[in-house]
N, C-alpha and C positions, 0 to 999 in steps of 0.2 A: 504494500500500500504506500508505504515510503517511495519509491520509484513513483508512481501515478503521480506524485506529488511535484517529484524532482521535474517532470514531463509537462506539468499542468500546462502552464503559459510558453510552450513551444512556436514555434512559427510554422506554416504551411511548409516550407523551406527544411526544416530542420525534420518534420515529423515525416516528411520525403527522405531525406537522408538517414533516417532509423530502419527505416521499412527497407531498404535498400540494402542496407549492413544486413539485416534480419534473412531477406530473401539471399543472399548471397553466404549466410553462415548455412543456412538451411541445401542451397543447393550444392555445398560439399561433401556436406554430409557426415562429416566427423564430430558431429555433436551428440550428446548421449540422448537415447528418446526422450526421456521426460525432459530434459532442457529443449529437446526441437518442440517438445508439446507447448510449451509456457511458451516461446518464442514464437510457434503459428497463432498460438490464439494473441498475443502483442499483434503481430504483424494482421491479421484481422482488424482488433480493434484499428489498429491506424487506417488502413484503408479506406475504414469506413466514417473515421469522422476526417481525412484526407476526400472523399467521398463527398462526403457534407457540404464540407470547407467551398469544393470547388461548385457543386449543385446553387448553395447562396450565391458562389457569387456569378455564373451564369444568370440567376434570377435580377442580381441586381442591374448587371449590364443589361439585362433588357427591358430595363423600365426609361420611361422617360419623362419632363413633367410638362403636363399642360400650361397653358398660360395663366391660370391660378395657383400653378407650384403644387398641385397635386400629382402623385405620381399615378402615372396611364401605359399598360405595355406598352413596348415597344411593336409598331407594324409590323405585322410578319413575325410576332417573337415565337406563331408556337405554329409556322410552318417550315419544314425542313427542321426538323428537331432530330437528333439524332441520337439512336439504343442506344444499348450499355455495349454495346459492340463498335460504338463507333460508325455504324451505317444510319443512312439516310430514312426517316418515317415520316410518312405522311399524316 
């Protein structure tokens, strides 16, 4: 729990470069299993608020504000959106 703490206020940047070390200790493979176990579910957790991190701020660039300064999507923001795969959806 001490660790979650050390991790709390990381930057998008840095919690990219954990998950990286993570996936890269993992794919040599000389790590004992219960530490590869505690290390896939770290590397989980990151992704997914790495995940998050980048979903907000997709959301934010496509807003934009009316001439009352209220924010209005952006035209077009929800066509050509694209999976979790990275292709194109209607």
């Amino acid at each position: 729990m001490a660790d979650d703490q050390t991790h709390e206020n990381e930057t998008f940047e840095q919690k990219m470069a954990r998950l990286e070390k993570i996936v890269n200790q993992l794919e040599q493979g000389n790590v004992p299993l219960e530490e590869s176990m505690a290390k896939f579910k770290t590397g989980i957790k990151l992704s997914e608020e790495l995940q998050h991190t980048l979903l907000n701020a997709e959301d934010t660039m496509a807003k934009m504000m009316d001439k009352d300064g209220n924010e209005v999507p952006f035209e077009g923001s929800n066509d050509n959106k694209d999976d979790q795969n990275g292709n194109q959806t209607q």
